[in-house]
C-alpha positions as CSV (number, residue, x, y, z in Angstrom):
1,X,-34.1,8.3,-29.5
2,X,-34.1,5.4,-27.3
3,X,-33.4,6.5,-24.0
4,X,-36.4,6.9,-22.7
5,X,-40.0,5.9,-23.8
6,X,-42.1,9.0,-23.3
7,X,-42.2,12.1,-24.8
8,X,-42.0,13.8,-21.1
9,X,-39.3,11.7,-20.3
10,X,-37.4,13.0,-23.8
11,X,-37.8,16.2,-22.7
12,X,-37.2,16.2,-19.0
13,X,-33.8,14.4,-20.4
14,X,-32.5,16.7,-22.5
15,X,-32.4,19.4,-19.5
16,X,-31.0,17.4,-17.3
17,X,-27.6,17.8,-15.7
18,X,-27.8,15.3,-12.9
19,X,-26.6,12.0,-14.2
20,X,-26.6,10.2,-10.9
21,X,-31.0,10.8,-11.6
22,X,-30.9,10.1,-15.0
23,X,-28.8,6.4,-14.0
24,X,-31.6,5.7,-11.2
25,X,-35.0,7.1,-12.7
26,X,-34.5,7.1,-16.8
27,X,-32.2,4.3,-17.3
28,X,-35.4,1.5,-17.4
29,X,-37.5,4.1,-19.5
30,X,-36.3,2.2,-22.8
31,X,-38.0,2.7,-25.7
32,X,-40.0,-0.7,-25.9
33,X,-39.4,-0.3,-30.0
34,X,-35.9,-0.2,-30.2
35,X,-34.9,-1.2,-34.1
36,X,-33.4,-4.6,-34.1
37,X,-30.2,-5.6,-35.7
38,X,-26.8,-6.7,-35.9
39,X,-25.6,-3.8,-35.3
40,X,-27.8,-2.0,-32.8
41,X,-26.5,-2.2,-29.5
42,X,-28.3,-3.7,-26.6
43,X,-30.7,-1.4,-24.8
44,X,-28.2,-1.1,-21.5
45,X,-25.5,-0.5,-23.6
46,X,-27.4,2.8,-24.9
47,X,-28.9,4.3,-21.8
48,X,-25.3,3.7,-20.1
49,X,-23.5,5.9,-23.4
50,X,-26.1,8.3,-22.8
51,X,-25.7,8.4,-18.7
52,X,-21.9,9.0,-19.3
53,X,-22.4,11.3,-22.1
54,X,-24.5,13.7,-19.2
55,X,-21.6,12.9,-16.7
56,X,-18.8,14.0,-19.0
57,X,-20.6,17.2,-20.7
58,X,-23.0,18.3,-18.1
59,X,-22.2,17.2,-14.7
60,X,-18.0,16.9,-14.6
61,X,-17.2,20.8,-14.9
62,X,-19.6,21.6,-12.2
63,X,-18.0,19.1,-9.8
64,X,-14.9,21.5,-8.7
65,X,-16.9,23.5,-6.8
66,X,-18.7,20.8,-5.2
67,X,-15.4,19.5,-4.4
68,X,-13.7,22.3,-2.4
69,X,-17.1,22.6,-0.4
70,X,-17.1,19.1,0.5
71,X,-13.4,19.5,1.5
72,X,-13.5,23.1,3.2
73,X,-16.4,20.7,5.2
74,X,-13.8,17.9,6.1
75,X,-11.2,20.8,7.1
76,X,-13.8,21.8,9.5
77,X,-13.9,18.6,10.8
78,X,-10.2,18.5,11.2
79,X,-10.0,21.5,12.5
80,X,-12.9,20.7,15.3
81,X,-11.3,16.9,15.7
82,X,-7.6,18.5,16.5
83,X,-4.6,16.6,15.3
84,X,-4.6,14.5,18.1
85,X,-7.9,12.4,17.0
86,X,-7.8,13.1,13.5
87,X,-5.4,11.7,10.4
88,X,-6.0,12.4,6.5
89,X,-4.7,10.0,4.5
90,X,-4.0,10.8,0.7
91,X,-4.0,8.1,-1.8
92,X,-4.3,8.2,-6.0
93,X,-6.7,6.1,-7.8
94,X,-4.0,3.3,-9.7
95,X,-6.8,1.6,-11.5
96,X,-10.3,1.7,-12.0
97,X,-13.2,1.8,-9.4
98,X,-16.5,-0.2,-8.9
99,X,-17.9,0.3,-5.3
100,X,-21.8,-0.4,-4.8
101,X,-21.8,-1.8,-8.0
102,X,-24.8,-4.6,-6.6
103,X,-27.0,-2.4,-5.3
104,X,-30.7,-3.1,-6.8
105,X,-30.8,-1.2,-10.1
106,X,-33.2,-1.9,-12.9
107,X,-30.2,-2.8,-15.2
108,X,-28.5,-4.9,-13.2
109,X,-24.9,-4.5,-12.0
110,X,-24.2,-0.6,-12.8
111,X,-24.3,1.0,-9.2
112,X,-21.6,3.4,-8.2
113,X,-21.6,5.2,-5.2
114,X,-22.3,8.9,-5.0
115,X,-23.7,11.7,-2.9
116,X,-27.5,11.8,-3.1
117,X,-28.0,15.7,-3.5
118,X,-24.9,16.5,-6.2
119,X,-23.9,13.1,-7.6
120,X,-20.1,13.6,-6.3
121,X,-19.0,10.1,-6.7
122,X,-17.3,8.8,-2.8
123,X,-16.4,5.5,-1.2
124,X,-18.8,5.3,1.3
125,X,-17.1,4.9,5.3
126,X,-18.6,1.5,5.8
127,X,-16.6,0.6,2.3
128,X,-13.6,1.6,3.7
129,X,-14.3,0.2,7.3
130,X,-15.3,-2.8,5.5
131,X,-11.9,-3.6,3.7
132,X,-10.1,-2.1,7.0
133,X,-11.6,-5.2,8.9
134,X,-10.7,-7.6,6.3
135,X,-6.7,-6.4,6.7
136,X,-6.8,-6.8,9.9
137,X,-8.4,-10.4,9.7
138,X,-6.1,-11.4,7.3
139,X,-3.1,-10.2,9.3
140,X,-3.9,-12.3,12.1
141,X,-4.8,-15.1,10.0
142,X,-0.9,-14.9,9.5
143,X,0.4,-17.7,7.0
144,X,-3.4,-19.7,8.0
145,X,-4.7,-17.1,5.2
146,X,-2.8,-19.6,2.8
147,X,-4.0,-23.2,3.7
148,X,-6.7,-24.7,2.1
149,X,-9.2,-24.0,3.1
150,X,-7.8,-21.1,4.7
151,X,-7.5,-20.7,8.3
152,X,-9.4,-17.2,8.9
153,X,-10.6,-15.9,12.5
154,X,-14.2,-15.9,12.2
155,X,-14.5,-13.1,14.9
156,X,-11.9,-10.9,16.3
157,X,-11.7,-12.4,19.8
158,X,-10.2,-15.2,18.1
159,X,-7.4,-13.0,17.1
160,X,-3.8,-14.2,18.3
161,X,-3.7,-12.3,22.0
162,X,-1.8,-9.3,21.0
163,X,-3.9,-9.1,18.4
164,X,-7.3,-8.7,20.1
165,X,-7.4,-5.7,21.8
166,X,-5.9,-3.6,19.3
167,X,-8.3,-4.6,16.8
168,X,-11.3,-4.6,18.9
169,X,-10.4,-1.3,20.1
170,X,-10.4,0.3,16.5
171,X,-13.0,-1.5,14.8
172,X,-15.6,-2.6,17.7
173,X,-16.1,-6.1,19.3
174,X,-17.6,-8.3,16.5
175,X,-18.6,-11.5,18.5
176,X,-22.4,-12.8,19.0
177,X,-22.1,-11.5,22.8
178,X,-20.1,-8.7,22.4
179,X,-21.1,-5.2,22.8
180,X,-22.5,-3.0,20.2
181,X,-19.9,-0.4,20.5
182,X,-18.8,-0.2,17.0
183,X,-15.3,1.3,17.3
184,X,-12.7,4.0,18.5
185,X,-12.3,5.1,14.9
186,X,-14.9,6.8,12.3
187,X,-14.5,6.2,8.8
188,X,-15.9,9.2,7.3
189,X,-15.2,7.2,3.6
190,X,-13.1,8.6,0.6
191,X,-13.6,11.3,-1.0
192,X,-12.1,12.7,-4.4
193,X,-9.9,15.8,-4.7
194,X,-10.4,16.5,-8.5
195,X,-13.3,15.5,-10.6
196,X,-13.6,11.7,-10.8
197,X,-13.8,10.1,-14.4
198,X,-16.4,8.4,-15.5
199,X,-16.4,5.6,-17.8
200,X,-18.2,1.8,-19.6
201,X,-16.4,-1.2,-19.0
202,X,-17.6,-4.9,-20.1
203,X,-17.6,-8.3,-18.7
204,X,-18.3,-10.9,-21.5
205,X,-20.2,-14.1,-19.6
206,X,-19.3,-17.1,-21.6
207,X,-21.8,-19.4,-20.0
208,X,-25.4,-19.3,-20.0
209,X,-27.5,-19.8,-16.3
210,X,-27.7,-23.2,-16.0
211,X,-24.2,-23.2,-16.8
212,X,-24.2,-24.3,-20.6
213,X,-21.7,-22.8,-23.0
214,X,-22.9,-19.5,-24.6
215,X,-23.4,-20.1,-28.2
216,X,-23.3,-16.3,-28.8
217,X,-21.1,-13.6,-26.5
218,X,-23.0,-10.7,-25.8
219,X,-20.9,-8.2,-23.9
220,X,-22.7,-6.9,-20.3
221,X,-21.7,-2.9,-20.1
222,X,-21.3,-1.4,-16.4
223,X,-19.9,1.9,-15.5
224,X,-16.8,2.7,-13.6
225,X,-14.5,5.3,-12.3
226,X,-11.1,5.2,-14.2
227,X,-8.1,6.4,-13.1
228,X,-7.8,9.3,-15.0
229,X,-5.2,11.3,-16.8
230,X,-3.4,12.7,-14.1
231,X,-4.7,10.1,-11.5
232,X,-7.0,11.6,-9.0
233,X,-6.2,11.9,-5.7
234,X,-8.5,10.7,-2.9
235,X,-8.6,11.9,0.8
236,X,-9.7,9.3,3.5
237,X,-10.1,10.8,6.8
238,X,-10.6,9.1,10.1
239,X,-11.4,10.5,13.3
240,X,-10.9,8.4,16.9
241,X,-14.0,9.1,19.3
242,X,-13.6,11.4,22.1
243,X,-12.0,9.7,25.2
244,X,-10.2,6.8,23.6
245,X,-7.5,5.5,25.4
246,X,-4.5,6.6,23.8
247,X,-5.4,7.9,20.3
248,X,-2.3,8.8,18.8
249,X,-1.6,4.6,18.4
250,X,-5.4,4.1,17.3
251,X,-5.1,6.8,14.4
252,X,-1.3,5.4,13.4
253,X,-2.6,1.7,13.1
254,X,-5.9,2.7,11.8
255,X,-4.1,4.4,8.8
256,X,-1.6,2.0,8.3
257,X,-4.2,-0.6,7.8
258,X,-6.4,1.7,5.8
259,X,-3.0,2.0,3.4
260,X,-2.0,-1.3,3.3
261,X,-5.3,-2.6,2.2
262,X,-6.2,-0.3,-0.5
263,X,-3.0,-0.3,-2.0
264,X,-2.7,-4.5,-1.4
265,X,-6.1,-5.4,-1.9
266,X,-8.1,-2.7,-3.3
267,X,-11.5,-1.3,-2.5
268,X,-15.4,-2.4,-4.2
269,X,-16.0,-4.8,-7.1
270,X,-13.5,-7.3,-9.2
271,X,-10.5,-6.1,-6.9
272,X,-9.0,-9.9,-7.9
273,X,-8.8,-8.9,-11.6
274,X,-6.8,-5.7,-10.2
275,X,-9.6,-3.0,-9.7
276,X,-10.0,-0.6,-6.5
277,X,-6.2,-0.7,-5.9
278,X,-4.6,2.8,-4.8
279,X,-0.9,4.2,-4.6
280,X,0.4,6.7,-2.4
281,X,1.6,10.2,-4.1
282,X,4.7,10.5,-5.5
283,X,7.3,10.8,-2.4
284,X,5.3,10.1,0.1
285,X,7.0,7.6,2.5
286,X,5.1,4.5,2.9
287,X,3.9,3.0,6.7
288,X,5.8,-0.4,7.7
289,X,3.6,-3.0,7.3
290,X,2.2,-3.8,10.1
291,X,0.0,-6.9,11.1
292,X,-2.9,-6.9,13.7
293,X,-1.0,-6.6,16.6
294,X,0.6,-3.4,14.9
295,X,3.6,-5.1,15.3
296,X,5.8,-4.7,12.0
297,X,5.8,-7.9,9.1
298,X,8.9,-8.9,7.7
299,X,7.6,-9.6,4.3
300,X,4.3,-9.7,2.4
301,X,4.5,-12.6,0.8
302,X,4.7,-16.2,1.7
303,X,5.7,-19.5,-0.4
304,X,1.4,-19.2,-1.1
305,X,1.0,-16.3,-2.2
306,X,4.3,-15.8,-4.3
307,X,3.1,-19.0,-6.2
308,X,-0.1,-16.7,-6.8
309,X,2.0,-14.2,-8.4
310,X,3.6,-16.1,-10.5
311,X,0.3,-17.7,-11.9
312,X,-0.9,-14.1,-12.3
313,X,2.3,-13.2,-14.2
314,X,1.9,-16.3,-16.6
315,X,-1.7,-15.0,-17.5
316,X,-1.7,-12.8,-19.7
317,X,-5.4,-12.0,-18.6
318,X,-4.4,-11.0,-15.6
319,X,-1.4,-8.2,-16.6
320,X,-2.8,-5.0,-14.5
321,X,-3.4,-7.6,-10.9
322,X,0.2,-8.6,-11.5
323,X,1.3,-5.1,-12.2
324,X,-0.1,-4.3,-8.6
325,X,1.7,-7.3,-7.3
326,X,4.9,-6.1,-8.9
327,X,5.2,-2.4,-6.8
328,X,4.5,-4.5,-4.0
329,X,7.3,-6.7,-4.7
330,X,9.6,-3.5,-5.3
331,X,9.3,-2.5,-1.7
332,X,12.7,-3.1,0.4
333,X,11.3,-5.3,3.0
334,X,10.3,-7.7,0.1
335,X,13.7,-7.8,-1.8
336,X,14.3,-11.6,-1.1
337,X,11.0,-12.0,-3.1
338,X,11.9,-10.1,-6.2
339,X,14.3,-11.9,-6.0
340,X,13.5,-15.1,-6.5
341,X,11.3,-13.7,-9.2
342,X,14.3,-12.5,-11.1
343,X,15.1,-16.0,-10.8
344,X,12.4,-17.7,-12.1
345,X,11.9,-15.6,-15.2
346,X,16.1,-16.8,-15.5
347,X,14.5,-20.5,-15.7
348,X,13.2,-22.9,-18.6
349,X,9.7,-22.3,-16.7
350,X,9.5,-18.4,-16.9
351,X,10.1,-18.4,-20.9
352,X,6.6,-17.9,-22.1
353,X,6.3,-15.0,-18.9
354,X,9.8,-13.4,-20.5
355,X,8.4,-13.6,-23.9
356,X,5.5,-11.4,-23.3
357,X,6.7,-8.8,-20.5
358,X,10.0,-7.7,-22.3
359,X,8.2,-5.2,-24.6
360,X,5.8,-4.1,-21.9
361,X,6.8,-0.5,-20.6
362,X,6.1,-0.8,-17.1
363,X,8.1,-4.0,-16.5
364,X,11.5,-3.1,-15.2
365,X,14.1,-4.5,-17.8
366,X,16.7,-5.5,-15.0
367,X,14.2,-8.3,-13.8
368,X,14.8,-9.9,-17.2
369,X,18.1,-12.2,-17.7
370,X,20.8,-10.4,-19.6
371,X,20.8,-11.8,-22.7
């Protein structure tokens, strides 16, 4: 077996039920003998199968009771928060998840992020605060976010004016002599309201370090959160800190952000090829979109970052990022948008784009020119 190098180890592994343990203390115990040949698979490979093979049979089904603890605990926190200075927002996992996915591990590139004493898998507040902060950068960057290079406000006193306060006020005064208040809101993180699944994905590097062409692929194995079959639902909860001036505006803009930028931009790892991106339930209405003033946008899109979307739409490497881009198109403040894509998949230039989406599912058929 060549998971792990020691008889101890062997044994010890074939108990265990905590996979989060097995990833961080047996993963680099690899047999130093492993049989070599074409069709072995790497060592990573193999102690990953065997990590997900203890998530899926041994850890999963004891995760529901896990779960309603840790959410009877964020109920108490509601509950000793009030409603004034506390919003939970639900959101559903629309593709897969990779957050701490650097963190130093001995094989490189497979971190997840998880609760230390059960394994739970989470999104840890500072994740969430992160990609919070970014939104609200971008939003005041307005149409800047689009030049090259583009035109981003460094610290949040360089905000527009109406911008400043707002965003200073929620996320804390970033600037070199600012304070070290850190915020009116608390990000306790995300947390999952069903057992998460677990999964292997691959990124296939096609170039060797000093840049040369790879002679032969060798896929690099990492584990992720997929979706699942139904989607899990996630619960992000934010609190605002006791005396705040005027809370009820904190918590509505703080949300709104925290919406827009998981289901825009996604949360963790490789969110440009699509991943971390969320979706509200079914029937839940959606916030207006908002920029960092909390003043509401017209549109999400500019002449920019439409042309984006169209190069994401004419690669076909890119399908699920586009598929993102698509439901945001779909909303009514961006109709003008959709379109001008109807219109482009019309022209001579969208042919090769109309050949490949007309058979895909998901892609709505009135979009496509009658024939």
């Amino acid at each position: 077996m060549p998971t792990a190098a020691t008889p101890a180890a062997q044994a010890a592994l074939g108990e265990c039920v905590a996979w989060h343990l097995r990833l961080d203390k047996f993963s680099s115990e690899l047999a130093a003998n492993m049989p070599e040949g074409q069709n072995t698979p790497p060592a990573k490979t193999t102690a990953l199968r065997a990590v997900l093979s203890c998530y899926t049979n041994k850890a999963r089904p004891q995760f529901p009771v896990v779960i309603k603890a840790k959410l009877a605990w964020l109920d108490r926190t509601a509950a000793q928060a009030t409603e004034t200075h506390h919003r939970s927002i639900r959101l559903i996992a629309d593709s897969k998840l990779l957050v701490d996915l650097g963190r130093a591990h001995a094989l490189k590139n497979v971190g997840l992020a998880f609760e230390r004493t059960t394994g739970l898998p989470l999104i840890p507040g500072s994740a969430v605060k992160g990609v919070v902060s970014t939104w609200a950068a971008w939003s005041a960057a307005g149409d800047g976010l689009f030049n090259d290079p583009p035109t981003i406000p460094k610290t949040r006193t360089d905000y527009h004016t109406p911008d400043t306060a707002l965003a200073r006020q929620v996320l804390g005064d970033d600037s070199e002599d600012g304070s070290t208040a850190t915020g009116e809101i608390i990000f306790l993180g995300g947390f999952p309201e069903t057992p998460p699944t677990l999964g292997l994905d691959i990124v296939n590097p096609h170039h060797e370090a000093d840049g040369s062409d790879k002679h032969n692929l060798t896929p690099n194995v990492f584990l992720c959160l997929e979706p699942g079959m139904p989607a899990t639902c996630w619960r992000f909860p934010i609190i605002v800190r006791s005396g705040a001036e005027d809370p009820a505006k904190l918590l509505q803009v703080a949300g709104d952000w925290l919406i827009e930028a998981l289901i825009q931009t996604g949360v963790g790892a490789k969110t440009a090829a699509g991943y971390g991106r969320f979706r509200l339930p079914s029937g839940a209405p959606r916030p207006a979109n908002t920029a960092a003033s909390g003043e509401p946008l017209t549109s999400d899109f500019t002449e920019k970052s439409f042309a984006s979307v169209l190069d994401r739409m004419n690669n076909a490497g890119a399908v699920q990022a586009f598929q993102a881009d698509l439901k945001t198109l779909q909303l009514p403040h961006n109709s003008a948008w959709l379109a001008k894509l109807k219109t482009h998949l019309a022209s001579p230039a969208g042919k090769g784009a109309r050949k490949r989406l007309k058979d895909k599912p998901w892609f709505p058929r009135e979009l496509l020119p009658t024939p």
